[in-house]
C-alpha positions in Angstrom: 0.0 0.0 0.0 1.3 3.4 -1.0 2.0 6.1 1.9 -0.1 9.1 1.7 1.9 12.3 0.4 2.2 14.9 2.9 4.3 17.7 3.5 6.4 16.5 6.2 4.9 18.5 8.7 3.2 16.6 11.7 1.7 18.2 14.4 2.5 15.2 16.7 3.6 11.8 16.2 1.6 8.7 15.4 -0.6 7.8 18.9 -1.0 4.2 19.6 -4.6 2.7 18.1 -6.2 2.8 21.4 -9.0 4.9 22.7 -7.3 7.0 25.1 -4.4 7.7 23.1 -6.9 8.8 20.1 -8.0 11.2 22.6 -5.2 12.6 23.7 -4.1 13.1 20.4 -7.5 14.2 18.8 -7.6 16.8 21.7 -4.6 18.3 20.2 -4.8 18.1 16.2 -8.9 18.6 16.7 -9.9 19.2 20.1 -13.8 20.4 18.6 -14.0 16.7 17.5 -13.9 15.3 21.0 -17.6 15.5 21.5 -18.4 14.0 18.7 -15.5 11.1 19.6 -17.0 10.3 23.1 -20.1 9.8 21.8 -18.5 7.5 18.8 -16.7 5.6 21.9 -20.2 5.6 24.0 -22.1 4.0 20.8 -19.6 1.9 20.3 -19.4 -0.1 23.7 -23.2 -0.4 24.2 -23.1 -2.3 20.6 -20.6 -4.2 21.7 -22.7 -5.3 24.8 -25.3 -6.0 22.4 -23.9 -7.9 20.0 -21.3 -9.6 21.5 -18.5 -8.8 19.8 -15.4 -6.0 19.6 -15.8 -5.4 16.3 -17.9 -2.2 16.9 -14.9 -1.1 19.3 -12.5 -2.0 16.5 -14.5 0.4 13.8 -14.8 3.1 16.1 -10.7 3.1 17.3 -10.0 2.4 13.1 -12.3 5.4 12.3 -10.6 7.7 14.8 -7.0 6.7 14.1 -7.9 7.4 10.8 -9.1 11.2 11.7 -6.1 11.6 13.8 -3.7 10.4 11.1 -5.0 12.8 8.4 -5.3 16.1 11.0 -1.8 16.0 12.6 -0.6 16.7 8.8 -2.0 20.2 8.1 -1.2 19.7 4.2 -3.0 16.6 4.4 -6.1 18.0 6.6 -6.5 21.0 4.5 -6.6 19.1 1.1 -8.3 16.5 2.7 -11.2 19.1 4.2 -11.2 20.9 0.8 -12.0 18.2 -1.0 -14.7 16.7 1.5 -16.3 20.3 1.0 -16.3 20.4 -2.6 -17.5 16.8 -3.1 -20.6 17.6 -0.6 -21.2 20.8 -1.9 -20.5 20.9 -5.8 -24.0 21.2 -7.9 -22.2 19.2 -10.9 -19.0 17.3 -11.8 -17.0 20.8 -13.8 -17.7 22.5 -10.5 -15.3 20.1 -9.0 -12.9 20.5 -11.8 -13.2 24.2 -11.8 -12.6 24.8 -8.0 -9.2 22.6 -8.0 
């Protein structure tokens, strides 16, 4: 698998893929994500109650590894943000073509 390209520039190092490491490190790169992370984590262990299984744990700490990996780049985050808002936003395809 290919690396992504970045500028070089991280904000902090890589955290371990645990949930309190996430957190620390999503408090710095994105600390007005933290709510929204809690109640991830929250969701997360009552479905794993449910059902059984860690997998729901699993998702949530690969889904907020992969937040905290592309935010302590700033490159990374800003073309990364840009092009989440473009590809939400854009009426038609030449939109996106004309705003890169």
């Amino acid at each position: 698998m290919s690396q992504p390209a970045h500028d070089g520039v991280e904000l902090i190092p890589r955290p371990e893929q645990h949930p309190a490491a996430l957190k620390a490190a999503l408090a710095v790169v994105a600390a007005d994500r933290l709510p929204e992370m809690i109640d991830g984590q929250t969701k997360a262990m009552a479905e794993a109650i449910t059902t059984g299984s860690v997998q729901p744990i699993r998702s949530f700490v690969d889904r907020w590894a992969t937040v905290v990996e592309i935010e302590r780049h700033p490159a990374t985050a800003q073309a990364y943000h840009r092009a989440n808002y473009l590809a939400n936003h854009a009426t038609t395809i030449a939109k996106l073509y004309r705003a890169a």
